[in-house]
N, C-alpha and C positions, 0 to 999 in steps of 0.2 A: 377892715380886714387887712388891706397893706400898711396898715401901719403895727398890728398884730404879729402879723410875718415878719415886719424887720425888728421889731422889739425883739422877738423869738429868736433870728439868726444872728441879733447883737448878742443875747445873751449868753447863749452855744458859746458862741467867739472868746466871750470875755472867760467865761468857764476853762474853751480850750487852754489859751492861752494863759491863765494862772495855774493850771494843773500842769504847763507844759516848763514854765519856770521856777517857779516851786513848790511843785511836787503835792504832796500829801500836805502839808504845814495850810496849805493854800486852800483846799477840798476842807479842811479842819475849820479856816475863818470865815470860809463862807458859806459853809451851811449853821455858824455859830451866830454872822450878821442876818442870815435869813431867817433865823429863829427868832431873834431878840427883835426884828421889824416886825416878824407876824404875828409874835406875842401881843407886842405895842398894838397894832393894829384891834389885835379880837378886843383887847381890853377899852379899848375904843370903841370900839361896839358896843357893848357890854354897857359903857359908861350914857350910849344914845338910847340904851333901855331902859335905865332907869338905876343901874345896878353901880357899884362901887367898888372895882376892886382897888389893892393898893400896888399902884404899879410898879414903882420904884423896886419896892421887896422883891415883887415878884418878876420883874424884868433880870436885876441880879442874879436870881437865884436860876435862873432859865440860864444866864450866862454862865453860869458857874458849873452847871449840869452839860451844857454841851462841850463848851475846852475841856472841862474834865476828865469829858467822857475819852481823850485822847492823852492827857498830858499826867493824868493822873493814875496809879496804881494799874491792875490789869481791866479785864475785860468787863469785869461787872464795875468797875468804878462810877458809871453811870448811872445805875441802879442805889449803888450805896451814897452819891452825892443827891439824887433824885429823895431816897430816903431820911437822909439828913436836915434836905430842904424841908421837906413837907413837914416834918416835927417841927423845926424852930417857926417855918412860917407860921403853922397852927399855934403856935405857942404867943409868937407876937402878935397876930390877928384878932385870938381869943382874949388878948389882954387888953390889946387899945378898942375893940369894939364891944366890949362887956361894961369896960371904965365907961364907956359913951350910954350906954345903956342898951344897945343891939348888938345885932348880928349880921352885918349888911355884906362884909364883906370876903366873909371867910368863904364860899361854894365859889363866887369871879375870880378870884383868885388864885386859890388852888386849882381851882379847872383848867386856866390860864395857865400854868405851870405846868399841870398833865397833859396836855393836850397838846401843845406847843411842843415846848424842849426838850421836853423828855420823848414825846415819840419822835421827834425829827432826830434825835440824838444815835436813834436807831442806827441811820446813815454812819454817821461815825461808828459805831461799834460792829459795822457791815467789816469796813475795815482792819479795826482788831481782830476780828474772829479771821481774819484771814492772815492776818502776822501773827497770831497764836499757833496756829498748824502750819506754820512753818513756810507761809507763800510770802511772797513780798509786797509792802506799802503799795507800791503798782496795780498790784492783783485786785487787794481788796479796793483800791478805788475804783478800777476798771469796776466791779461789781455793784458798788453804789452807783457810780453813773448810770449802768445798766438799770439798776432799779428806778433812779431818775428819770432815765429817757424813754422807757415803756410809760410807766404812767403818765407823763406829760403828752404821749404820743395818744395813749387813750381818747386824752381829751380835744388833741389837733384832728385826730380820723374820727372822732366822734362828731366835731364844728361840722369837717367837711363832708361827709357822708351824708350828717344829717340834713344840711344842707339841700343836699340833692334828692336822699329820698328818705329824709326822716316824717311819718304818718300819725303813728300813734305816740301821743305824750308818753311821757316816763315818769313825773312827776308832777305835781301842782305847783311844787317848792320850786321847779327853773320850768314854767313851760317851751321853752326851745329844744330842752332835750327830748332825746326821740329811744325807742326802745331801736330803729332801726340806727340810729348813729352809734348810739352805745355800744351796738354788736360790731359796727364798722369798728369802733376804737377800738374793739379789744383785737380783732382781725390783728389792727395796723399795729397793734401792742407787739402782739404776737411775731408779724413779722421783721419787725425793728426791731426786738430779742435776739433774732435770729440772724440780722444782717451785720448786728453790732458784732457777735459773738464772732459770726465768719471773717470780720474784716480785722479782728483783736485779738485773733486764737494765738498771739504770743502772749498777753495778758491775763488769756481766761487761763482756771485751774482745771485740773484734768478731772474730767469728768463732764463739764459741762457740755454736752450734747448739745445738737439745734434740736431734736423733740424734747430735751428737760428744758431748754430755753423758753418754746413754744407751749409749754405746760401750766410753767412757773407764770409767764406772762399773761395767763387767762384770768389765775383767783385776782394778780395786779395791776390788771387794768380793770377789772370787777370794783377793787377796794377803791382805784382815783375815781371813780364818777359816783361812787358813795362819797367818799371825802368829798368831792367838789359840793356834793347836794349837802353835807353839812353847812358847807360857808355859805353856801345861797339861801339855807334855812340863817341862818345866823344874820344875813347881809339883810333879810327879809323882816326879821324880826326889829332890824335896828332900823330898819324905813331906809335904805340907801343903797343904790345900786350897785355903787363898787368899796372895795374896805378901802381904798386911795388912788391915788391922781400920779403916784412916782412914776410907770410906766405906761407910755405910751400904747394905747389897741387894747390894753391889759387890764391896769387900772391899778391897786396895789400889790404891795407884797404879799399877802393872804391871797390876791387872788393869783398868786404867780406860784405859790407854796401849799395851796388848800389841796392840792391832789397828792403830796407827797406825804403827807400826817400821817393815813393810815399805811398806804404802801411800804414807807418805812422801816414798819416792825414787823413786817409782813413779809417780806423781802429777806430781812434778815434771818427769820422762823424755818424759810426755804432753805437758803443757803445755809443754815447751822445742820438741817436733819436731811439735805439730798447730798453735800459737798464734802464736810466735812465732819 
């Protein structure tokens, strides 16, 4: 557990401090590194199933779908690199695995690429959608971190709630989870929304309330502890406790990023149709 906590308050740190010296450029490469590790990682999995994707292609093409989603054209640029990818991957997938005589690798793959970078990519276009209507690169990250630090918090008040008085399982896929932690996390979701929003209201956009904070924060901490039980159905599947050994209490990057996948798009879906 304390090695858990100081992983967590390194990471906070290292987060603060690259968003504090360069800005947006810096929230851009690291949820671009975060993507392309936890890509690597699922397709790692994938490969202790038995499965084959091809990584190389599709680690590119994740990379190319998240900077894009920032450096490239407007707000759908994401969408339309995301689209691009999946044609050519399908295209060279269906050519080297047909020549071979299967189909082994085309469904690891392309999953691999949906699933990963194109929803974490969300994050980033949290951002655009907020320099599109006219707020500034500030605003829209302040928003993604917000949708960041609730879902992660989900799953720290859900640890420690359930801890204390989690009873009834929640799942078969992670027996530790409890239906009583889960509701603590989404609690502590909710009020980390709120205490973010009060201490940053030169950041937030007008209109974000603490009850629209407190609202938005229920479906996204709902979405992290579904995500988490994804990678734990996944970790499970591949026979292995954690997707890697990089961080300390934690274990890898998939497990440090499995709660932001769905929250991501999730997040953004709020703040397109409450905000702006």
């Amino acid at each position: 557990m304390q090695q858990r906590i100081f992983s967590f308050a390194a990471l906070w740190s290292i987060l603060a401090i690259s968003l504090w010296l360069c800005g947006v450029h810096a929230g851009v490469f690291i949820i671009a590194i975060l993507a392309f590790l936890t890509q690597l990682e699922l397709y790692q999995l994938f490969e202790k199933m038995g499965l084959k994707p091809m990584k190389k292609i599709g680690l590119i093409a994740g990379a190319i779908i998240t900077i894009g989603a920032y450096y490239i054209g407007g707000i759908d640029s994401g969408n339309d690199l995301f689209a691009l990818s999946f044609v050519l991957l399908t295209l060279t997938i269906i050519r080297l695995d047909l020549q071979a005589g299967r189909l082994r690798s085309f469904m690891p793959t392309l999953f691999g690429l949906l699933y990963v970078p194109y929803l974490l990519h969300f994050l980033i276009k949290i951002v655009k959608l907020a320099e599109t209507n006219g707020e500034s690169a500030a605003t829209g990250m302040f928003l993604a971190v917000w949708v960041v630090a609730v879902a992660k918090c989900a799953d720290v008040g859900g640890l420690l709630v359930g801890m204390k008085l989690g009873k009834t399982p929640l799942s078969v896929i992670s027996p530790k989870k409890t239906y009583e932690g889960a509701a603590g996390g989404i609690a502590f979701s909710m009020l980390i929304g709120i205490i973010l929003t009060g201490c940053f209201h030169t950041l937030a956009p007008a209109g974000f309330s603490w009850w629209l904070c407190a609202l938005i924060a229920i479906p996204i901490g709902i979405a992290s502890i579904a995500s988490d039980l994804v990678e734990s159905a996944f970790k499970r599947q591949a026979d292995v406790k954690d997707s890697g050994k990089i961080i300390p209490g934690i274990g890898g990057i998939f497990d440090l990023t499995d709660s932001l996948i769905l929250t991501a798009p999730l997040g953004y879906l709020f703040f397109k149709y409450t905000l702006f």
